[in-house]
C-alpha beads as a LAMMPS data file, in Angstrom:
LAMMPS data file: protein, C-alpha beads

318 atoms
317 bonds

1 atom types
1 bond types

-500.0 500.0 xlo xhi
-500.0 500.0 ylo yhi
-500.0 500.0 zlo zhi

Masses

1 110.0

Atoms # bond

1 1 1 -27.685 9.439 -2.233
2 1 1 -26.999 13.129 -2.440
3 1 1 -26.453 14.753 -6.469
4 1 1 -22.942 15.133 -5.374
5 1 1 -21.828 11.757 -3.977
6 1 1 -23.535 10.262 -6.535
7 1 1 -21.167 11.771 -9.591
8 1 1 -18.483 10.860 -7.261
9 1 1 -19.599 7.686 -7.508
10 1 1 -20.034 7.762 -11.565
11 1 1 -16.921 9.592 -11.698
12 1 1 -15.282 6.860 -10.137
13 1 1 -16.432 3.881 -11.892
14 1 1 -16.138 5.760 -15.109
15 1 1 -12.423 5.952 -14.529
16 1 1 -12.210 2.308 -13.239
17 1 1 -13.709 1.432 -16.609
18 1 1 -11.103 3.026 -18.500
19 1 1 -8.582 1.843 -16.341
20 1 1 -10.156 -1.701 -16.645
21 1 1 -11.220 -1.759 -20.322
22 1 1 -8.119 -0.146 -21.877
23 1 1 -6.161 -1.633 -19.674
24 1 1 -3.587 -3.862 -20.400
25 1 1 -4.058 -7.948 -20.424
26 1 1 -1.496 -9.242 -17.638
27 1 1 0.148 -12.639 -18.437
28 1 1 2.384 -14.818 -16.274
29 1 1 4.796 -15.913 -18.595
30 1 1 4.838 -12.093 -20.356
31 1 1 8.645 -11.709 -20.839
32 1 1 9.539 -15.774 -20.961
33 1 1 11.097 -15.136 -23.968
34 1 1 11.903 -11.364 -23.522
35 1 1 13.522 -11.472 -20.369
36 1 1 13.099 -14.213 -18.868
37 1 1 15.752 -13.691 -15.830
38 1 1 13.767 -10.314 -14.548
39 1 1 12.439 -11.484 -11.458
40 1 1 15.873 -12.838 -10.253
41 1 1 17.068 -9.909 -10.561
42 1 1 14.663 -7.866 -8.631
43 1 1 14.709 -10.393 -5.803
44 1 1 18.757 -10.197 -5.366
45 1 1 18.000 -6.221 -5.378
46 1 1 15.277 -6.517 -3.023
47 1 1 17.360 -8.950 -0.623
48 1 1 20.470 -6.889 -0.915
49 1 1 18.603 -3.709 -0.074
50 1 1 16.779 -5.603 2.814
51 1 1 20.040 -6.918 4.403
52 1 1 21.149 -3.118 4.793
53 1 1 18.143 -1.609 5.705
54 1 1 15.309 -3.838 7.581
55 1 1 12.356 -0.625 6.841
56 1 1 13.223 -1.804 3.272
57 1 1 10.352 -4.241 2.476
58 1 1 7.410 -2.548 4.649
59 1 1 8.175 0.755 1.940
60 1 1 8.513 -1.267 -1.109
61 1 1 4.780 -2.666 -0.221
62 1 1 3.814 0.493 0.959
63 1 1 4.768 2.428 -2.230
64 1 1 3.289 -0.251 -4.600
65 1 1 -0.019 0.000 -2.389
66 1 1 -0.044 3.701 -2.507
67 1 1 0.868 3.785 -6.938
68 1 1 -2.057 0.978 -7.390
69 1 1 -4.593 3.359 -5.749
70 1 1 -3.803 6.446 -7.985
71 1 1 -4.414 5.794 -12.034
72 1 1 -3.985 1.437 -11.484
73 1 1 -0.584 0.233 -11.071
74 1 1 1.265 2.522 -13.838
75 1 1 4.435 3.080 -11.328
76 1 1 3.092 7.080 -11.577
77 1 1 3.835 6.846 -8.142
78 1 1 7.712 7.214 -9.040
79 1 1 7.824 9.848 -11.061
80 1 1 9.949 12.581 -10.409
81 1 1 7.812 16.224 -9.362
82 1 1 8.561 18.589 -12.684
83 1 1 5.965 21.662 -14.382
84 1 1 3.789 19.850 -11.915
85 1 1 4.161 18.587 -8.268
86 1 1 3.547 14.894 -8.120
87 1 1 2.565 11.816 -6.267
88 1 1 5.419 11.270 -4.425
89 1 1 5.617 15.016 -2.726
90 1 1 1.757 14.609 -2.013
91 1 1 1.134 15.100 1.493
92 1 1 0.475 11.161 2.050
93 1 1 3.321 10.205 0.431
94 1 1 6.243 12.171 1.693
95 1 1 7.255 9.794 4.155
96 1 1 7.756 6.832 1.248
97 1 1 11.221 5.629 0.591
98 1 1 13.327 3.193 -0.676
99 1 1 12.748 4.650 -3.981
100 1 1 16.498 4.006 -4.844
101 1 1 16.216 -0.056 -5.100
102 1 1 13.655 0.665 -7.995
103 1 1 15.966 2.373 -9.547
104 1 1 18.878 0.040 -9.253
105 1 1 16.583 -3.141 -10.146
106 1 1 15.649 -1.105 -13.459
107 1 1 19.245 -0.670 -13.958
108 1 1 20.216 -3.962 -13.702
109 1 1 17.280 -4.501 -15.961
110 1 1 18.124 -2.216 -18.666
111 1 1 21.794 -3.579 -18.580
112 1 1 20.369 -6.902 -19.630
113 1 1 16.792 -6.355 -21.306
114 1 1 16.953 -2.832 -22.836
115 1 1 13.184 -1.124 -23.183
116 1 1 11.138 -4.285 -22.298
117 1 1 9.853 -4.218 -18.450
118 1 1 8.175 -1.992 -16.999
119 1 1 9.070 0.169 -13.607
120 1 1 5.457 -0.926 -12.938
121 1 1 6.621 -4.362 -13.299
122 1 1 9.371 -3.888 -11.091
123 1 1 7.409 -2.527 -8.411
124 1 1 4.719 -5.373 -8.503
125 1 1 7.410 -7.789 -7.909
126 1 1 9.457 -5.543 -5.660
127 1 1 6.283 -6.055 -3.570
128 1 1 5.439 -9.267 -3.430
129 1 1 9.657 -10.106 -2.878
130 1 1 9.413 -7.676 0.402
131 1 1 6.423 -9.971 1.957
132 1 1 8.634 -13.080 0.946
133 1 1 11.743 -12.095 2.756
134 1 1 9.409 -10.951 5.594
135 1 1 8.349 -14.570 6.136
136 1 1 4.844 -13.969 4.814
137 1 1 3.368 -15.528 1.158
138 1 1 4.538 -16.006 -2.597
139 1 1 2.402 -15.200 -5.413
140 1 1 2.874 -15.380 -9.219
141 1 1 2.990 -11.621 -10.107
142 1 1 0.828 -11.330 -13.640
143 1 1 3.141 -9.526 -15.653
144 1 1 2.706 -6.834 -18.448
145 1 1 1.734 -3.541 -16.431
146 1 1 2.913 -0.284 -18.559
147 1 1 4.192 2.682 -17.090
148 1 1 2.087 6.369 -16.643
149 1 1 2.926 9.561 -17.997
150 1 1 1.380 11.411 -15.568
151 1 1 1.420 12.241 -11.453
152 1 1 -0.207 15.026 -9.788
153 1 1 0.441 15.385 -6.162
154 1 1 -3.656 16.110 -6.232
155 1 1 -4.292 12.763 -6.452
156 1 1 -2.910 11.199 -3.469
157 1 1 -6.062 12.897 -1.665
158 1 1 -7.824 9.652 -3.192
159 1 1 -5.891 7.273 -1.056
160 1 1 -7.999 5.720 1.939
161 1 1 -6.687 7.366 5.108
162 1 1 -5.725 5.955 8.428
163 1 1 -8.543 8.119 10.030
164 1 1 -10.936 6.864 7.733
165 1 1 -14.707 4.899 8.762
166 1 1 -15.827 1.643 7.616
167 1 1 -17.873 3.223 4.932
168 1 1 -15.316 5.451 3.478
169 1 1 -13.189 2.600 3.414
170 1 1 -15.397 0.156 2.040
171 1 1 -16.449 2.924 -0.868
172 1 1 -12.415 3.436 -1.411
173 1 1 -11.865 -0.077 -2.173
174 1 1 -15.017 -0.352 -3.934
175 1 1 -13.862 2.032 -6.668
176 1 1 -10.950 0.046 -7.209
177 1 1 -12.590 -3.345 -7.758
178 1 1 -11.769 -4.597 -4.615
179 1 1 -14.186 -6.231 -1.933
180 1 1 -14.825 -6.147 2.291
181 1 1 -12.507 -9.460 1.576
182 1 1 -9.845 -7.638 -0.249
183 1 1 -10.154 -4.341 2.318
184 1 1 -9.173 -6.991 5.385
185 1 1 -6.715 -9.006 3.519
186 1 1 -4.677 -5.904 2.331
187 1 1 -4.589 -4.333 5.831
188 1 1 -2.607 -6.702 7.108
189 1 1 0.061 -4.921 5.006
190 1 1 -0.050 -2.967 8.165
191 1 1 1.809 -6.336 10.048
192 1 1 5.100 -4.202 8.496
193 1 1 6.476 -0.952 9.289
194 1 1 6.186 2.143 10.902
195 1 1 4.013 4.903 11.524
196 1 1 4.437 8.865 12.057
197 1 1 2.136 10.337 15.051
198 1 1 -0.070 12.244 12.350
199 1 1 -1.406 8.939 11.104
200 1 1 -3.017 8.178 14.891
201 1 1 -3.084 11.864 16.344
202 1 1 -6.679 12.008 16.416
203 1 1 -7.156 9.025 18.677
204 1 1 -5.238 9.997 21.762
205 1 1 -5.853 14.184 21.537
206 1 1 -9.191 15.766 21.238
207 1 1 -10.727 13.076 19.855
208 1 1 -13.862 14.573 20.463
209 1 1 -16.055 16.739 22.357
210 1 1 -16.689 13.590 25.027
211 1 1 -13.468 11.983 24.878
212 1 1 -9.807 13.137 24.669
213 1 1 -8.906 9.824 23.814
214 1 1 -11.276 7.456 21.295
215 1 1 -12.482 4.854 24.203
216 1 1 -11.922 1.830 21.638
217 1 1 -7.890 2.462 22.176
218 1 1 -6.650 0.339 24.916
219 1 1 -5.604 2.648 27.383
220 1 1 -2.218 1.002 27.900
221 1 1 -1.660 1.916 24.167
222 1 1 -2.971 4.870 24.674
223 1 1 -0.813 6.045 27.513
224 1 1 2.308 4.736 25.506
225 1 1 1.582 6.679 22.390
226 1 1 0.966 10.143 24.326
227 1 1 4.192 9.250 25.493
228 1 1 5.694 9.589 21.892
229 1 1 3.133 12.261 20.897
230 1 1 2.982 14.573 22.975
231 1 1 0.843 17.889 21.738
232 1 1 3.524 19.868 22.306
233 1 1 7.305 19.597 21.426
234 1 1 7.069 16.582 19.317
235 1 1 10.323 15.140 17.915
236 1 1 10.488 15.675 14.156
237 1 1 10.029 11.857 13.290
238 1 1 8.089 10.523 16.291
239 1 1 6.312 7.949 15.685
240 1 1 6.159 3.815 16.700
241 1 1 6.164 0.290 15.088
242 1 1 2.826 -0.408 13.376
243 1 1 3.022 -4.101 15.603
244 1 1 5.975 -6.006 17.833
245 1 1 6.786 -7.761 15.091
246 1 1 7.322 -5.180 12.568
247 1 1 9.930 -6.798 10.316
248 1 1 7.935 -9.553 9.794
249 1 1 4.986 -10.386 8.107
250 1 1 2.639 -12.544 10.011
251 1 1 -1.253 -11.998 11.610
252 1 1 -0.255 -10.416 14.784
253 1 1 -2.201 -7.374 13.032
254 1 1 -5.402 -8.838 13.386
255 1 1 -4.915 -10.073 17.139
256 1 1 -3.986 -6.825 18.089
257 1 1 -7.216 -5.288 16.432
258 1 1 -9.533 -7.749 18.805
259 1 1 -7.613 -6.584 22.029
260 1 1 -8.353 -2.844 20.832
261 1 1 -4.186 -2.273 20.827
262 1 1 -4.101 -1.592 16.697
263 1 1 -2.556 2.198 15.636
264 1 1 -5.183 3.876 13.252
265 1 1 -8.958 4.269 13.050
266 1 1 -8.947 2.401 9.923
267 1 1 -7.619 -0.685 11.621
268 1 1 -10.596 -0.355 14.531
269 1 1 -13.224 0.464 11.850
270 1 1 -12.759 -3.217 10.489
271 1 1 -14.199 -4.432 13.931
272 1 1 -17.408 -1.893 13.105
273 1 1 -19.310 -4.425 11.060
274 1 1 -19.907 -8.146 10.831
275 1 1 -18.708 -9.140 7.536
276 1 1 -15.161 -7.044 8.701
277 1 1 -15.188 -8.280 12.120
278 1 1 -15.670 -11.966 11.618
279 1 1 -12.544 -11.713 8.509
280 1 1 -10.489 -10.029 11.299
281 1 1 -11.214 -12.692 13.612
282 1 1 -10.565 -15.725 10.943
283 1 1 -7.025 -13.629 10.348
284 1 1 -6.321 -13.646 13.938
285 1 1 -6.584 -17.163 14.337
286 1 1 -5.165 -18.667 10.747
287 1 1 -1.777 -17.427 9.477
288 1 1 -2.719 -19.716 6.992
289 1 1 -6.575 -17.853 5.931
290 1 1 -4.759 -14.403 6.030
291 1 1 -2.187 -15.988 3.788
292 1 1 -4.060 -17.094 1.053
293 1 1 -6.455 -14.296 1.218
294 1 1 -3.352 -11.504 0.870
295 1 1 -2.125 -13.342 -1.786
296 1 1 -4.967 -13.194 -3.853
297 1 1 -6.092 -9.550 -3.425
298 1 1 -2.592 -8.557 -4.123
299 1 1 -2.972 -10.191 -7.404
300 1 1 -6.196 -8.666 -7.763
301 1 1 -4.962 -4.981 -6.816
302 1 1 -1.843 -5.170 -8.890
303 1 1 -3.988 -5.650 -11.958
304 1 1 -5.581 -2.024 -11.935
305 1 1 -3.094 -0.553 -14.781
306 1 1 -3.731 2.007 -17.281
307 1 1 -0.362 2.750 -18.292
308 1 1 0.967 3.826 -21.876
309 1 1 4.715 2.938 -22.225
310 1 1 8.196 1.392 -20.697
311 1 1 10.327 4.033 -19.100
312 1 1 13.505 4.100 -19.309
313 1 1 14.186 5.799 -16.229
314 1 1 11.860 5.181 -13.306
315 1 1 11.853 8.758 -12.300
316 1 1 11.180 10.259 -15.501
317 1 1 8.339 9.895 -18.410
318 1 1 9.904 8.669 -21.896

Bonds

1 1 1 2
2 1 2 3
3 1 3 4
4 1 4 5
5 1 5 6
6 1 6 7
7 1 7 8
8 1 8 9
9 1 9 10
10 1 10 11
11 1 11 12
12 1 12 13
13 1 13 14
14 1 14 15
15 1 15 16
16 1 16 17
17 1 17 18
18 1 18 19
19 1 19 20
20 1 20 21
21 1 21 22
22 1 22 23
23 1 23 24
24 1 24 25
25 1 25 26
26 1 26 27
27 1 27 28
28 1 28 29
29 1 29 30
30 1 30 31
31 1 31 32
32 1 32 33
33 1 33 34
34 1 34 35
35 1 35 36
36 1 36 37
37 1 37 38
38 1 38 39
39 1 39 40
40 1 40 41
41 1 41 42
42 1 42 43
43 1 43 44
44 1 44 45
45 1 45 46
46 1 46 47
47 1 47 48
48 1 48 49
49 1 49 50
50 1 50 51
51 1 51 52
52 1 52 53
53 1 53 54
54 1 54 55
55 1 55 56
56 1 56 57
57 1 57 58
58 1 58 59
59 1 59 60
60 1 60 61
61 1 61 62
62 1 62 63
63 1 63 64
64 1 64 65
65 1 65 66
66 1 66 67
67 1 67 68
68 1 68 69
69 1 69 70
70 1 70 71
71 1 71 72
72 1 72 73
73 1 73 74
74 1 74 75
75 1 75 76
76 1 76 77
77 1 77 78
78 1 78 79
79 1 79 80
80 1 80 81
81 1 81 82
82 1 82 83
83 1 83 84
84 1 84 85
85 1 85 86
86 1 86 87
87 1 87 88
88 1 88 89
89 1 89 90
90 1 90 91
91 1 91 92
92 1 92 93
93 1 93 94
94 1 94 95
95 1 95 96
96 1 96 97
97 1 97 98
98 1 98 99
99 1 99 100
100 1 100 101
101 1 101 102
102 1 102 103
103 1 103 104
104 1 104 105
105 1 105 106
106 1 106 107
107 1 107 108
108 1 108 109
109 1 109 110
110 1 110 111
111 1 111 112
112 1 112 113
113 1 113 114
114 1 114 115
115 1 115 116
116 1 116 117
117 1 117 118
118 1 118 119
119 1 119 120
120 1 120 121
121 1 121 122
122 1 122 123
123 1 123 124
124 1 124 125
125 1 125 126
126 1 126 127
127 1 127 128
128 1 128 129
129 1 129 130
130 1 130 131
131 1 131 132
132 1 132 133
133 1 133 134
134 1 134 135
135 1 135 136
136 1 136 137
137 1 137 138
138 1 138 139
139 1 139 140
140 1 140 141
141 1 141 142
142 1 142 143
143 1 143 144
144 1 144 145
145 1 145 146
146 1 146 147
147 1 147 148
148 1 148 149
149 1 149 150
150 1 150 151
151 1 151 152
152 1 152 153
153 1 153 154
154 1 154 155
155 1 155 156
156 1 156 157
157 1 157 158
158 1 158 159
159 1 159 160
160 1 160 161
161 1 161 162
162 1 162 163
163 1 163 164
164 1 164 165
165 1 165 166
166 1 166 167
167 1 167 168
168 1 168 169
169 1 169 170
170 1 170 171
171 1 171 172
172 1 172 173
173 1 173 174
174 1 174 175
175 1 175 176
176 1 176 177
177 1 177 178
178 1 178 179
179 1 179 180
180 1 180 181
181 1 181 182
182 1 182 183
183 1 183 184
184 1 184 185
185 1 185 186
186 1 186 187
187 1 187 188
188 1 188 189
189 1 189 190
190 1 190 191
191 1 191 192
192 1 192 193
193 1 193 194
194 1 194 195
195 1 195 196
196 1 196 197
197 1 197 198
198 1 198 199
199 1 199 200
200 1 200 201
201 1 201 202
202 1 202 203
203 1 203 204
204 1 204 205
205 1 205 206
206 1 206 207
207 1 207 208
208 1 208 209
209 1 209 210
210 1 210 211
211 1 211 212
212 1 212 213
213 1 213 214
214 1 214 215
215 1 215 216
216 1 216 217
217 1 217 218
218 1 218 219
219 1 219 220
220 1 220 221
221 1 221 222
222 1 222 223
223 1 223 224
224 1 224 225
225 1 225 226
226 1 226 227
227 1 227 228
228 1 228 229
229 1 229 230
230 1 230 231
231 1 231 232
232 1 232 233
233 1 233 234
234 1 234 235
235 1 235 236
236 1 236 237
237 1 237 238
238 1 238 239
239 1 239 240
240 1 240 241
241 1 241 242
242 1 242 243
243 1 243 244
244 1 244 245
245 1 245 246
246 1 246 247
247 1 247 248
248 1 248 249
249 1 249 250
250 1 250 251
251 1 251 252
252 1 252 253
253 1 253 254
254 1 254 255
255 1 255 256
256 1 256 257
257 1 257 258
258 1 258 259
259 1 259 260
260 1 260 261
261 1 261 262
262 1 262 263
263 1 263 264
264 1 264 265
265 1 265 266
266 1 266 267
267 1 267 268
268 1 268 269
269 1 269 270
270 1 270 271
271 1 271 272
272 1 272 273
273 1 273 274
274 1 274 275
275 1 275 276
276 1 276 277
277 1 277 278
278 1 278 279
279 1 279 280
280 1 280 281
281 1 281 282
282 1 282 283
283 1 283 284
284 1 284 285
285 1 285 286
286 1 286 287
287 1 287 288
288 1 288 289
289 1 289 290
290 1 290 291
291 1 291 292
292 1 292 293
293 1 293 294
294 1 294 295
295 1 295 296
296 1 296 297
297 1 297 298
298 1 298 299
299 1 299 300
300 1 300 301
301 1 301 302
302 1 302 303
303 1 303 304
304 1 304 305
305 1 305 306
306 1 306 307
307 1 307 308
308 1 308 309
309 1 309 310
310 1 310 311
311 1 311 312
312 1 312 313
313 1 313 314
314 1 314 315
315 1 315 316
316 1 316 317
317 1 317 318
């Protein structure tokens, strides 16, 4: 290991320690006798939301993913850009949205339970309530996440990238806490949503000096997704469902890795090693295994936190 990528790597676990040791103890039954109705209400906001607008529930995961990866769950990733530019107007994280049924779950929140959940809180359950109403598992959400004071646009260079290798994304998820388990489970977040050409650009245009197109891309997909991307004259929000079933949340991820038809280099790099490849394959064949295993390394991902207090506005620190 080079002098550099090895204070990377001490850099990194010194921060998990922090995050883990001053962290703060999660709890089930955290506001039973605080506010006890709280996760009602989110799930009425969350179904409301969802009812108008079906890209509802693959952002709300998205956006909890993408504030759990930056400084633990601490709903940072909602903070409004002030002195400083922050997460949300990082380059990664420009295309989130959905932002606004945060806000009016807090709302309704505040209305009832002045100053006692967190926007942390809200997202965590926000979450989990999007894979629910997309037909994919429950989970009890351990409760008691506090909200960060800070968000620096910097940051969101830190979160794994679609054109990332199995070793980058092993090391990613290996700073966090999480496993090769955890890394398989939670890309099947991918079963929801959309995706912009930049996130799969480099596998169907100079991909390298051999091969315009990266030769594990079926070249069906391939020839679909020039299509939509052209190099040239792209439309400003080109893009294409991550899978056919994009409003619901079900394996079809993982079969479409094994026939080579998945969207980013990240999903292909899970084939690239045997303790990936066989989880993708146990995925692809039980609803049921991928189930289970999401459900637990959400639990385990949502309880990175590091926070410090209880906004009282989402967008802004106390």
């Amino acid at each position: 290991m080079s002098s550099s990528s090895a204070l990377i790597l001490f850099s990194s676990l010194l921060i998990l320690s922090l995050i883990y040791s001053h962290g703060n103890a999660l709890s089930s039954n955290y506001y039973k006798n605080t506010c006890p109705q709280v996760e009602n209400i989110v799930v009425q906001v969350v179904t409301e939301a969802s009812k108008k607008d079906k890209t509802v529930p693959a952002a709300l995961l998205r956006m909890h993913f993408h504030d759990c990866f930056i400084r633990g769950c601490d709903a940072s990733v909602l903070l409004n850009s002030k002195k400083n530019t922050a997460e949300k107007d990082g380059p990664p994280n420009v295309s989130l949205h959905a932002f606004f049924v945060i806000d009016n779950a807090k709302k309704a929140i505040e209305a009832l339970c002045p100053g006692i959940v967190s926007c942390a809180d809200i997202l965590a359950f926000a979450a989990r309530d999007s894979v629910v109403i997309s037909g994919g598992p429950s989970w009890d959400v351990p409760k008691g996440r506090k909200d960060g004071r800070t968000s620096k646009a910097s940051e969101t260079r830190q979160l794994p990238a679609p054109t990332f290798n199995i070793s980058q994304l092993q090391q990613s998820f290996a700073q966090r806490g999480l496993s090769l388990e955890d890394l398989v489970a939670l890309s099947g977040g991918h079963t929801l949503g959309f995706s912009h050409c930049s996130s799969f650009n480099n596998r169907i245009h100079n991909f390298n000096t051999t091969h315009d197109v990266d030769p594990t891309l079926h070249p069906s997909l391939a020839a679909t997704l020039k299509g939509i991307c052209p190099l040239k004259n792209r439309a400003k929000n080109a893009g294409t469902a991550m899978d056919p079933s994009s409003t619901t949340f079900d394996n079809t991820y993982y079969k479409l890795i094994l026939q080579n038809m998945s969207l980013f280099s990240s999903d292909q790099a899970l084939l690239s090693i045997p303790k990936t490849k066989a989880l993708v394959s146990e995925f692809a064949s039980s609803q049921e295994a991928f189930f289970k295993a999401f459900a637990n390394s959400m639990i385990k991902m949502s309880s990175i936190n590091g926070g410090q207090e209880v906004r009282k506005d989402c967008r802004v620190a106390n």
